[in-house]
C-alpha positions in Angstrom: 375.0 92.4 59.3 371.8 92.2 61.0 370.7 90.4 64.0 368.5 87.8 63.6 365.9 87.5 66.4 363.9 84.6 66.8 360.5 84.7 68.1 359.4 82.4 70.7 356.3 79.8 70.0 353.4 80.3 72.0 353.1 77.2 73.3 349.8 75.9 73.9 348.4 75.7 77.4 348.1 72.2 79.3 344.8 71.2 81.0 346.1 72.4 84.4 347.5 75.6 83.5 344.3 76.9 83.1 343.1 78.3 86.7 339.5 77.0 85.6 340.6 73.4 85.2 342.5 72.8 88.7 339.9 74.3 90.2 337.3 72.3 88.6 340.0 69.0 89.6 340.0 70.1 93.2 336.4 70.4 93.8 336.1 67.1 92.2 338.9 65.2 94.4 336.6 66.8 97.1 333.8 65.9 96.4 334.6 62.5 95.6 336.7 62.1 99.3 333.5 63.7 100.9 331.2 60.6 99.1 333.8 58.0 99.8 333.6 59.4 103.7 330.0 59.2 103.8 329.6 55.8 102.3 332.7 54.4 105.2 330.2 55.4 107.6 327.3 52.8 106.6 329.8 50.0 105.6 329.9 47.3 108.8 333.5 46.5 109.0 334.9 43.1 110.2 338.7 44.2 111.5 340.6 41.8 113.5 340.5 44.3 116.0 338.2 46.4 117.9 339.5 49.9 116.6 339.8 48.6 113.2 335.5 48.8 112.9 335.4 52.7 113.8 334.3 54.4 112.0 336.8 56.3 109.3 340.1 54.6 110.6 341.3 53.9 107.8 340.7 57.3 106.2 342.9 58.4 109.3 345.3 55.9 109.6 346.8 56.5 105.1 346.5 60.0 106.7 348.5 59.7 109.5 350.8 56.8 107.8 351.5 59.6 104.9 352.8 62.3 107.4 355.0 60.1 109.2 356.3 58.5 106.1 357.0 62.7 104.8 358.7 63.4 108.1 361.1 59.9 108.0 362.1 61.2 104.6 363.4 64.4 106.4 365.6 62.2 108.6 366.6 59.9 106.0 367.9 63.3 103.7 370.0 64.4 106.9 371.5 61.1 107.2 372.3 60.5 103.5 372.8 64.0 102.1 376.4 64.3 101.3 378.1 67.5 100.0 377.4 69.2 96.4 380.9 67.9 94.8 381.1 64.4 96.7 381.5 62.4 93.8 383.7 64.7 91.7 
């Protein structure tokens, strides 16, 4: 009897598994954050508050809301993790 060996598929590549692509995607999220920058800088805000109308605060403040939010998610998996076979 002889084995029977099946050959894989080549599977055809996805848009960002070519190197080319996510490069081409990165410099494009950058340069569209560096426009979107630029433009917050000639836009006269109206905030409620005085730090509201600096300039880039929201830009900073998603930032910095984003990095706290990633570190409470730390805590939160300390506090709820429970052990590998808890519900068997």
């Amino acid at each position: 009897m002889g084995v029977i060996v099946k050959k894989k598929k080549k599977r055809e590549l996805a848009f960002f598994d070519i190197p080319k692509n996510r490069n081409m995607v990165v410099i494009l999220l950058y340069a569209v954050l560096s426009i979107l920058l630029i433009i917050d800088l000639f836009i006269h805000r109206h905030g409620d508050f005085h730090w509201e109308e600096s300039p880039e605060f929201f830009a900073v403040y998603g930032f910095v809301a984003c990095v706290v939010l990633v570190f409470v998610a730390k805590v939160l998996r300390i506090i709820v993790e429970r052990e590998e076979d808890y519900y068997d």
